[in-house]
Every structure is written in structure tokens, then in C-alpha cells.
C-alpha positions in Angstrom: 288.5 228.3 72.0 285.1 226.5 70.9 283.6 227.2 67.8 280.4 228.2 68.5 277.6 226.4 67.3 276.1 227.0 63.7 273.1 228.5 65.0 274.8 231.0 66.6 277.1 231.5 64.2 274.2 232.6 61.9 272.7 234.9 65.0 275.6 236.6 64.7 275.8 237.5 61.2 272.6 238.5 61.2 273.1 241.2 64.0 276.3 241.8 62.4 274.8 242.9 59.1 271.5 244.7 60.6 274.5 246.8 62.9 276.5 247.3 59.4 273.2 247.8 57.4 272.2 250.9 60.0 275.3 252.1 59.9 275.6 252.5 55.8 272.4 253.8 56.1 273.5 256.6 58.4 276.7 257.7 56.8 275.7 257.2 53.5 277.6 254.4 52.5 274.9 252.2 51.2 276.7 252.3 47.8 279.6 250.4 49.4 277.2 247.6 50.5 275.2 247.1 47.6 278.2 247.0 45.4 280.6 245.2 47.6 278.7 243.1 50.1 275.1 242.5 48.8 276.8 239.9 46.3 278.2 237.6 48.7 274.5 237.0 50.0 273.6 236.7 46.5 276.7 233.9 46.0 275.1 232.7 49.2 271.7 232.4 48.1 272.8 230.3 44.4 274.9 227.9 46.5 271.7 226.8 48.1 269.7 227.1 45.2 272.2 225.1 43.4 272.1 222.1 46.0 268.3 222.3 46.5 267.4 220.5 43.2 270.1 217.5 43.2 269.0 216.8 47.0 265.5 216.7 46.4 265.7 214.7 44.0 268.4 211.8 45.4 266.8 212.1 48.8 263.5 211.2 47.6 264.4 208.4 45.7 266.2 206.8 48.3 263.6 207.6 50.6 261.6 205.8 48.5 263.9 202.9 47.6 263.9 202.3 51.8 260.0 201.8 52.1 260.6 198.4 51.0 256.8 197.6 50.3 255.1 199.7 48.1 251.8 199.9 50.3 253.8 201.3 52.8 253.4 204.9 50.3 249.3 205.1 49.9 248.7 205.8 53.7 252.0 207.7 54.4 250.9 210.2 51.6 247.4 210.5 52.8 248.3 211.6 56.8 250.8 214.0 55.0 248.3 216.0 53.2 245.9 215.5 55.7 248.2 217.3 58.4 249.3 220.1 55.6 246.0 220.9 54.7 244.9 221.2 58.3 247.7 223.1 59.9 246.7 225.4 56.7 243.2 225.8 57.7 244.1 226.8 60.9 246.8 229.3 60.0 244.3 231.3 58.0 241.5 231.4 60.7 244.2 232.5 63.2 245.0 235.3 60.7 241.7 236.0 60.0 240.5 236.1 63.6 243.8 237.9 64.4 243.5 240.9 61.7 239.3 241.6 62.8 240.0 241.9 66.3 243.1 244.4 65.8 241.8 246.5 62.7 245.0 247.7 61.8 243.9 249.1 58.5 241.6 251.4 60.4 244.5 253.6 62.1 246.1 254.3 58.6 246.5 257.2 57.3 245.0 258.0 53.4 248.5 259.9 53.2 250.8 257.6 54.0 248.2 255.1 51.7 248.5 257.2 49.1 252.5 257.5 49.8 252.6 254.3 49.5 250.5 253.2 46.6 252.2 255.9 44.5 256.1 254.5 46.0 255.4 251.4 44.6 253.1 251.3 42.0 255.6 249.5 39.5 255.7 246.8 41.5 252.5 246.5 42.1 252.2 246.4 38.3 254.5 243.7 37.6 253.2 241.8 40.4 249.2 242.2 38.8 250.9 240.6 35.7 252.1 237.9 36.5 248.7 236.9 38.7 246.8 237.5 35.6 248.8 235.0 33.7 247.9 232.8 37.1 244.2 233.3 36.5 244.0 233.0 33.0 245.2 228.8 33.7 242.2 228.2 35.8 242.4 226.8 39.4 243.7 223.5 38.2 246.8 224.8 36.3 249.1 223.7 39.5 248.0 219.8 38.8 248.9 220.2 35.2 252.5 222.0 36.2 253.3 218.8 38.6 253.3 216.8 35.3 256.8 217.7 33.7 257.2 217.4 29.7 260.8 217.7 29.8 262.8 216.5 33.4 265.9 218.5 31.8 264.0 221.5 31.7 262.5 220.8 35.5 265.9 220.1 36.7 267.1 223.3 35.2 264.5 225.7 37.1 264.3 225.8 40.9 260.3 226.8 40.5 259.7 223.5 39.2 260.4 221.8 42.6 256.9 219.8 42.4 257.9 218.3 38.4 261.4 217.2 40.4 259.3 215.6 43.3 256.8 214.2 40.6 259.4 212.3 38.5 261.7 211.3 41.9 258.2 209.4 43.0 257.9 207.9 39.7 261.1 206.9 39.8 261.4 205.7 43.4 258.2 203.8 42.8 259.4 201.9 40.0 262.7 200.6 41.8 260.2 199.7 45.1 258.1 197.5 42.5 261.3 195.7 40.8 263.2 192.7 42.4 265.5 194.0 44.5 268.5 192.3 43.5 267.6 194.0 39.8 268.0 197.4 41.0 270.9 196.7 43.4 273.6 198.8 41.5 271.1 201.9 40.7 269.9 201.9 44.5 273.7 202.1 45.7 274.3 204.7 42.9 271.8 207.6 44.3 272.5 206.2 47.9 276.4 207.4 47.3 275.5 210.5 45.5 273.3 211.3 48.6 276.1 210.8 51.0 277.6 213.7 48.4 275.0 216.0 48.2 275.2 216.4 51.7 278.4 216.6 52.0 277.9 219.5 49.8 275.5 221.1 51.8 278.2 221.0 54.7 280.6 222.6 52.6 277.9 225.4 52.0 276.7 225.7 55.4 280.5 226.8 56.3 279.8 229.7 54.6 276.2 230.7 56.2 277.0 233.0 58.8 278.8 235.5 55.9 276.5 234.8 53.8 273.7 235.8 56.3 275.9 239.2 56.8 276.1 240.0 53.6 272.4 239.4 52.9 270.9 241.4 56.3 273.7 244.2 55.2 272.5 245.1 51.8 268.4 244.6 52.7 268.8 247.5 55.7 271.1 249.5 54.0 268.6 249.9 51.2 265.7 250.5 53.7 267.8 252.9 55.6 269.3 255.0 52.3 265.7 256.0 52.3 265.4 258.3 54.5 262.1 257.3 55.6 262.2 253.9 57.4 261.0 255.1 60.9 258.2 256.4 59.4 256.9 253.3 57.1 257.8 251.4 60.3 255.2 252.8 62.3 252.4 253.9 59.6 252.5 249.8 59.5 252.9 249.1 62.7 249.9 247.3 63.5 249.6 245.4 60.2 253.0 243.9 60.5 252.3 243.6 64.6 248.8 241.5 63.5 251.1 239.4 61.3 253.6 238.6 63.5 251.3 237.8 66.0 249.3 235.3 64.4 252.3 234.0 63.2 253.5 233.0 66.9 250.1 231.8 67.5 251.1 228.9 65.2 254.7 228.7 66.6 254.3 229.0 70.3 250.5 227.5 70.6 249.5 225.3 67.4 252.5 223.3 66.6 253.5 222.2 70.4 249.9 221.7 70.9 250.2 219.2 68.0 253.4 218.0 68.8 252.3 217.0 72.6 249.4 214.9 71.1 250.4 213.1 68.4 254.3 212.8 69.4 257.1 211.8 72.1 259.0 214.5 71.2 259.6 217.6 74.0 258.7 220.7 72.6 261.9 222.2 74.1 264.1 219.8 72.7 261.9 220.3 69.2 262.7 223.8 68.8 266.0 223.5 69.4 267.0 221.0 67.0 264.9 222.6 63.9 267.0 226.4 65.0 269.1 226.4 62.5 266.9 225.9 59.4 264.7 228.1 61.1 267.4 230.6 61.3 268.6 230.4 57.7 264.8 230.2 56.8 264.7 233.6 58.3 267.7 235.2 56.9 267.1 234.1 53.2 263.0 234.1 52.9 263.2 231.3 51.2 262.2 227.4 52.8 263.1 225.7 49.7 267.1 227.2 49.9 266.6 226.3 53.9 265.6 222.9 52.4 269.2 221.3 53.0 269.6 222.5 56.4 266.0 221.8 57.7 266.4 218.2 56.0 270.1 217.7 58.1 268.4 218.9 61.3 265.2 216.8 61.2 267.1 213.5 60.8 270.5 214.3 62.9 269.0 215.4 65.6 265.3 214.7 65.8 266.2 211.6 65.0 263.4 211.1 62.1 263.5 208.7 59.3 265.0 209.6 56.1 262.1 207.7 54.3 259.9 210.0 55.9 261.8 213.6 56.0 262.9 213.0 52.3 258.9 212.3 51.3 257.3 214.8 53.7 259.9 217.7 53.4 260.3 218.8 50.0 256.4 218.2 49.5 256.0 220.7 52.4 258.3 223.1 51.0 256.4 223.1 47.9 252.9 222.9 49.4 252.6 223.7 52.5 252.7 227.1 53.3 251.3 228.3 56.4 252.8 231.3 57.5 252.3 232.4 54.0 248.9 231.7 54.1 248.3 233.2 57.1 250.1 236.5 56.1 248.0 236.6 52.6 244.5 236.3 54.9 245.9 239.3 57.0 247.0 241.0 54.1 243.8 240.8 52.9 241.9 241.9 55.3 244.0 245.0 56.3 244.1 246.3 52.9 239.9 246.0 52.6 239.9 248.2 56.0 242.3 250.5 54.8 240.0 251.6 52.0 237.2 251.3 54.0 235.4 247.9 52.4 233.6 246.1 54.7 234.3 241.7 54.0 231.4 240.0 54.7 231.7 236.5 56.6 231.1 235.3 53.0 234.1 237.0 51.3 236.5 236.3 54.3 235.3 232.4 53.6 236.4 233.0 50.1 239.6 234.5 51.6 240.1 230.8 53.4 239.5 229.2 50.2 242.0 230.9 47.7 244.9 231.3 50.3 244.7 227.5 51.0 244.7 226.8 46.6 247.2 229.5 46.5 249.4 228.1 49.3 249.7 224.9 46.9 250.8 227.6 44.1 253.2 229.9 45.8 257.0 228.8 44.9 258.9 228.8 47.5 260.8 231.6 47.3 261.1 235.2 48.6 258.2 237.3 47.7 256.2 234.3 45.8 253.4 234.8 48.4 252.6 238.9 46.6 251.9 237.4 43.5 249.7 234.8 44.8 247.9 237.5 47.3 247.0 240.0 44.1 244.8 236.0 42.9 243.1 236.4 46.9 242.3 240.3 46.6 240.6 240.3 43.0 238.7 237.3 44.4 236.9 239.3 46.9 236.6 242.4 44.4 239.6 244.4 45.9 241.9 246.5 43.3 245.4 245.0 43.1 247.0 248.1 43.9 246.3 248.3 47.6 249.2 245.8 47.4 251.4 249.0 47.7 250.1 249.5 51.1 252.1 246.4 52.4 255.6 246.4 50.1 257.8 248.2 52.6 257.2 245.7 55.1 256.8 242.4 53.1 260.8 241.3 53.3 260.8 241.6 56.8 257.3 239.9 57.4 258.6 237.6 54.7 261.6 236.1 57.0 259.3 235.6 59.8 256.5 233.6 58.0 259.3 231.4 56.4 260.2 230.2 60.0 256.5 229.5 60.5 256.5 227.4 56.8 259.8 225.2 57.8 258.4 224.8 61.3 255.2 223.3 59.6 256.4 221.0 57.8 259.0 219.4 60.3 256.4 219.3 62.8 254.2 217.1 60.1 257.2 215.4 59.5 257.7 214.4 62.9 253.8 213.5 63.7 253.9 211.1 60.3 257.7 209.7 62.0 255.4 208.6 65.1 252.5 207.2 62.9 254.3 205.3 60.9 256.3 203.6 63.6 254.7 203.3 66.6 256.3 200.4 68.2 259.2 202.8 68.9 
């Protein structure tokens, strides 16, 4: 019998461990999964966090070591910032335009808010921290953090992604610039240790669809042990409804839109090839550990050049954060209705403004995107706590703006592919 394919594979753990999830919930077994299955997603998660550094940075430097002619950098960089900072424009105006003609914060309760804001009000507290040490650096701080002092130390920390990318361009540069024939045996070094790394990242993906399980399993066991999941589920409803709406906006209407005008490739054929990073983006809220994956994907089977996916993909997954971005204007917004503050046009302008700086900010990684939105409330004068409003539903809204953030950046990918080349 056929092995089915990995995507599927992955759509099946994840069913699996929502079914197993609901289950422990219900007989009161959670214990059993947080102790005995949680840790293989946990195993699952450090095997990609592991790979992510090493094939960011050999990826990029061959990617660089291909372009041949060093000119051949200036304008590629420049349509890739262009496009992310566009496609995050228009993520937060869908949001925005999304969460004011819904008004879900206007059919909540004040006693599920207060519920909530007392549930998880540690949280909210450690969250308020950490953007306070954000604010203290001023708006530049993420231009002095690209700079590393120490590449050990970069190397060493996954949240350092843009230091990694930083020195791998430095690097990369400096081959491009020396004779060829003098960098001959350093170029074939990291080209081999590429063919490695991914390799590895074969390996790994072997294990996804238990890893998947394991993962799904533990986060609905938790949310069912609690006895009141049906109930958070509809209180935020329409928030979470608002979000995942504006978030297909971008899926289903901006990125095929883009895709038809500035590309050959079929949107059918598009969506298909990018599943399974999309998948894996789901199931682990995280594009940077989807990283491998969506980097396999866009060159197997879209076809696009590793020059270009290894330049335009681990940037994106650093910087360009759409569906983040989009949640954080939402967020926003909701939260100001539910405590009945009306945002002028002026304040939801400032909204546009932060979530595009703090899109540049966010790590990413799961649950980055609450720190960054506590920066994006205080900034139109709204207290940090009405973060608790939003906590029960952020892992699951979490998965689906993840999709939306690795669908972003293959789609810019693919558009700089075409520009860059083309006679084909």
C-alpha cells in the first residue's frame, strides 16, 4: 500500500491528536498526555529549532555564492522589502476594516471580561514586562539587534535569526567580491554541508506527523481539562471569527490576486506545493521551525531558485509577518470596543504604524506577536491588561496567522523568482 503523502500524513496527526486531546479532556486523563505525549511535540519542536539555524545560515551563503555578480544583490533586496512591506500594509487595513465592520468587542460580556482578565492576569503581567524592556530601546533597537557582537552567541539563540542572516550576507558578499578560483574550496565546503542540512531536515520531517500528534494532543487536552472551553469558545466567538476572516482575505483574495499579476504560476498548483509548510506552520505556530520545510517546498516543487528562496525566506520569516500583523490590528481594536473606547481614524493610523515596526520585531515564534501587541495598545493609550481578553484563544488564532506569514513570504519569493528572471 502507498504511503500517503507528507501532507496528509501531518492532516492526520493533527486530527488524531485534536480526537485524543477531546478525549483526555473528557475522561480526565489529561495528566496522561501532558506527561506522556506533550514531550514528543516538544522533542519535535527542538529538532526543528535545532536545524533552523545551521540552514539559514549555509543556505544563504550559498545563495549568495550563486548570484555571481554582486550587483545582482542591490535590486533583488529592494523588490523584497518593497513586496514585504506592502503585503504588510495591506494585512493591517484588511484587519482594521475587518474588526470595525464586525464590532466583536461590542457583544462581550463585562463578566466573561472580567473572567478573563482575572484567569490570566499573570500572564498578562509577564507579557507587560517584557514590552516594557521593548520600549525602553526606542523604535530603532531592532537595527542595532541585526548587528551581532558575538556570532557564537547568535548561533547559539534561535531569536537571533536576523544577527545569523546579517553575518551569512557579510559573509556571502565577501566570497561574491573575491576571485572565484580563491574561494573555490570554501564555496564547495558550505555547498556540501547544505546537501547535509537538508538531508537532515528529511530525517526530521519523518517524524512530523507524531510530532504533530503529540503537539495538538497536549494543547486540547489542557484546554479541555478546564472545564470551560465551550464557553471561552463562544464569549470570543466573533473576535476569533474577525481574525480568521481577515486572515483568508489575504489567503484566498490578496496573495492569488498578486500571484496572477506579477507571476506564471497557477494559484492551484501554488497552494498545493507550499501545503506542507503551511501545515507544519499550523501545527507548531512557529514559521521559523516551518523554515526547513517551506524552504524544500518552494524550490522542489515551485521550482524557484535557491539564490532567491535562501535570500527572501529566512528574511521573511524574520520580518515579514502579516498574519501577525493583521491579528495585532484586530486585537486591537476589539479590546478598545470591549471597554468601550472609541479609536479615532487617528489612533487606528497609529495602530498601522506600530504593527508594521512591530512585525519587523516579533521573533518568530509562538506567542511573539502578545508581547509585541501590549507595544501597539499602550500606543493608542489602552491598559495592557485587556490582553487577558484574548489569551484563551491566541494558540489557536496563532496556527492560523502562521499559515498566512509562510504563505507571504513564498508568494514574495516567487514574484522576486519572476522579476529576476524574466526570460523564463
Amino acid at each position: 500500500m502507498k504511503k500517503p503523502a507528507l501532507h496528509w500524513q501531518i492532516i492526520i496527526g493533527m486530527i488524531a491528536g485534536v480526537l485524543a486531546g477531546l478525549l483526555a479532556g473528557s475522561l480526565g486523563t489529561s495528566a496522561f498526555i501532558r506527561v506522556w505525549i506533550s514531550p514528543f511535540g516538544t522533542i519535535f519542536i527542538n529538532l526543528l529549532k535545532l536545524i533552523a539555524v545551521p540552514l539559514v545560515l549555509v543556505s544563504l551563503i550559498v545563495g549568495m555564492s550563486n548570484l555571481k555578480d554582486i550587483s545582482r544583490l542591490s535590486p533583488m533586496g529592494t523588490k523584497t522589502f518593497v513586496l514585504f512591506l506592502l503585503t504588510t500594509i495591506m494585512a493591517i487595513t484588511i484587519g482594521l476594516l475587518t474588526v470595525n465592520i464586525i464590532n466583536p468587542g461590542l457583544s462581550f460580556s463585562p463578566e466573561k471580561r472580567e473572567e478573563l482578565k482575572a484567569m490570566y492576569s499573570s500572564k498578562v503581567e509577564e507579557r507587560s514586562a517584557m514590552a516594557q524592556d521593548f520600549q525602553t530601546k526606542g523604535p530603532l533597537q531592532f537595527v542595532v539587534d541585526t548587528v551581532p557582537e558575538n556570532l557564537f552567541m547568535s548561533l547559539g539563540d534561535n531569536k537571533r535569526m536576523l544577527q545569523v542572516i546579517f553575518f551569512a550576507l557579510i559573509f556571502g558578499i565577501a566570497m561574491v567580491m573575491l576571485p572565484e578560483k580563491q574561494t573555490e574550496t570554501v564555496r564547495k565546503f558550505f555547498l556540501e554541508a547544505n546537501d547535509i542540512v537538508l538531508k537532515i531536515v528529511d530525517i526530521i520531517m519523518k517524524f512530523a506527523p507524531y510530532g504533530v500528534f503529540a503537539l495538538m494532543a497536549g494543547m486540547v487536552a489542557d484546554f479541555s481539562s478546564g472545564g470551560g472551553v465551550l464557553e471561552l469558545f463562544q464569549a470570543l466567538g466573533l473576535y476569533s471569527f474577525a481574525v480568521v476572516f481577515g486572515l483568508f482575505m489575504m489567503l484566498l483574495l490578496v496573495y492569488p490576486l498578486m500571484l496572477k499579476i506579477f507571476t506564471k504560476i497557477p494559484v492551484k498548483k501554488f497552494y498545493q506545493d507550499i501545503l506542507p509548510a503551511q501545515m507544519l506552520g499550523f501545527s507548531t505556530s512557529s514559521s521559523a521551525a516551518a523554515l526547513p520545510v517551506t524552504m524544500k517546498c518552494s524550490e522542489e516543487k515551485l521550482g524557484l531558485r535557491e539564490e532567491v528562496t535562501s535570500f527572501c525566506l529566512p528574511i521573511g520569516a524574520t520580518v515579514n509577518m502579516d498574519g501577525t500583523s493583521l491579528y495585532q490590528a484586530v486585537a486591537a481594536v476589539f479590546i478598545a470596543q470591549a471597554f468601550g473606547v472609541d479609536l479615532s481614524l487617528g489612533q487606528q493610523l497609529t495602530i498601522v504604524l506600530m504593527a508594521t515596526l512591530a512585525s519587523i520585531g516579533a521573533a518568530p515564534v509562538p506567542g511573539a506577536g502578545m508581547v509585541m501587541l501590549i507595544v501597539i495598545l499602550q500606543s493608542v493609550g489602552l491598559n495592557a491588561e485587556g490582553l487577558g481578553l484574548i489569551f484563551a484563544v491566541d494558540r489557536i488564532l496563532d496556527m492560523f496567522r502562521t499559515v498566512v506569514n509562510i504563505t507571504s513570504n513564498v508568494t514574495v519569493a516567487a514574484i522576486v523568482d519572476r522579476m529576476e528572471y524574466k526570460q523564463t
